[in-house]
N, C-alpha and C positions, 0 to 999 in steps of 0.2 A: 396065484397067477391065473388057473384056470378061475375062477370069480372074476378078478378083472375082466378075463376075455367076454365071458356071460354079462357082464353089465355093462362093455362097452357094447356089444352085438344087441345088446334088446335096449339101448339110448339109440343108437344108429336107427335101427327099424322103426323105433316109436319117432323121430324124424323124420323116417322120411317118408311113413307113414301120413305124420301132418303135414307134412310138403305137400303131401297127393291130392289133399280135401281141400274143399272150399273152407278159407279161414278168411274172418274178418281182419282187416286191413287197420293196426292203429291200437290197435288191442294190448295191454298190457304186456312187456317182453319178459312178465314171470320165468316160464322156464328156461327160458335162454339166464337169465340173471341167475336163477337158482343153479341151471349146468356152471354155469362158470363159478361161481361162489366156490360151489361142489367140488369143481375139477382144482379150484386154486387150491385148496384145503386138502385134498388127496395127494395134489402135486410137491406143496411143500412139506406134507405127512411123510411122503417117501423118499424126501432128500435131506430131511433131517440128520443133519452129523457124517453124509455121506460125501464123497470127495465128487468137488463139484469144480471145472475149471469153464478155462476160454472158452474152451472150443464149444462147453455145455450151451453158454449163453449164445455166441453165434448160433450153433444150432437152433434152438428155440427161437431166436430171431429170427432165424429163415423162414423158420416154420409159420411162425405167427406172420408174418409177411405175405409170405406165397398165400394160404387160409383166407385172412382179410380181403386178398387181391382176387383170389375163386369166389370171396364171399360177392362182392358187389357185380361181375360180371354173372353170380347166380342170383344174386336180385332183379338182374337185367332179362332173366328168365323167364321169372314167374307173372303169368298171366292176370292183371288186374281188372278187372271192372266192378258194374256198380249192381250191386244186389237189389232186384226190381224187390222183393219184401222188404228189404228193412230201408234201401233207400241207398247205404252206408257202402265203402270202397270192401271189396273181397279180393283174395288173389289164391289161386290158386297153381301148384307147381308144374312145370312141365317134363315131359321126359329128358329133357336137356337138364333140368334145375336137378333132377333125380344122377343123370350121368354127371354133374358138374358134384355133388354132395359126394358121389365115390369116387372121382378124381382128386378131388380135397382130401378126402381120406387117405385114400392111399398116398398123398405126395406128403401129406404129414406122417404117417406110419416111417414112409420112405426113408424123406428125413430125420426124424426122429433115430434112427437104425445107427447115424452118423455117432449120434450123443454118446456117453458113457452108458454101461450099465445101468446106472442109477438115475438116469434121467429118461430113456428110453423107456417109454409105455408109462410115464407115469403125467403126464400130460393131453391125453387125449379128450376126458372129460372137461379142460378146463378150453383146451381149441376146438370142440363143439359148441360149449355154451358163445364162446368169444366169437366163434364165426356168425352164432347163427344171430343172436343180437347185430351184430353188424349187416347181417341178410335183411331184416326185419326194420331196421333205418331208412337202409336205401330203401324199400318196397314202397316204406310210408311215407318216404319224400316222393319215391314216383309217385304216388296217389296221390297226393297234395299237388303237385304241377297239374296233373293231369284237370283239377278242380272235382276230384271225387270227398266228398266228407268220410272221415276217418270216424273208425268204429269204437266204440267205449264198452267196456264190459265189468259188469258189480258181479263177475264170479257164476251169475245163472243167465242176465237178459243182456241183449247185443242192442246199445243206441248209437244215437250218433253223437258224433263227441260235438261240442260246443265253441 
């Protein structure tokens, strides 16, 4: 249990952490896909053989609901423009995208509290990965209206994507 706590508390921080910094815009949503993978794998690790009903599912529905619904009014947050170096769309978080990331949390925790035992806490890594890829759509749909070119990255150099 206390592990869990520690590995949710240092994904939170390394979030929003990269929330803070200037990030290319368009960029591979690696970690967001890997949190979610992560968090599906841990989630049904923990519910394995354990008594799972209605109310689990609605719960989890709400949650993933209200999260997705934080996620895109926190894409509406984050401040995009065009990086005079590389040319390429960057965004960067605001104190609102920061206050809207621990309102999400907590209103997942919240509800989450509804669930059974067994499902309670054992989805948190899998509604970080899911929100934040859905944060990271919207951002690079805003960027694309706006006509800023989105960023490409081979893992070391930031281009533009083509």
């Amino acid at each position: 249990m206390l592990t869990d706590i520690v590995i949710a508390v240092a994904v939170i921080c390394f979030i929003l952490y990269r929330q803070m910094r200037p990030t290319p815009v368009g960029t591979s949503p690696r970690t967001a896909i890997i949190l979610t993978a992560v968090g599906a794998f841990v989630a049904a690790k923990s519910l394995d053989g354990s008594a799972f009903d209605a109310l689990d599912v609605v719960v989890l529905g709400v949650s993933t609901v209200v999260g997705l619904a934080i996620a895109v009014v926190r894409a509406h947050s984050v401040r995009i423009y065009r990086d005079p170096a590389m040319g390429t769309a960057y965004g960067r978080g605001t104190v609102l995208t920061a206050g809207l990331w621990l309102i999400g949390i907590a209103a997942h925790v919240g509800i989450d509290l509804a669930a059974s035992s067994s499902v309670a806490g054992s989805t948190l890594l899998f509604y970080l990965g899911s929100v934040l890829l859905v944060q990271n759509l919207v951002v690079s749909a805003r960027a694309r209206r706006a006509g800023l070119p989105l960023a490409t990255t081979d893992g070391r150099a930031v281009t533009v994507a083509r």
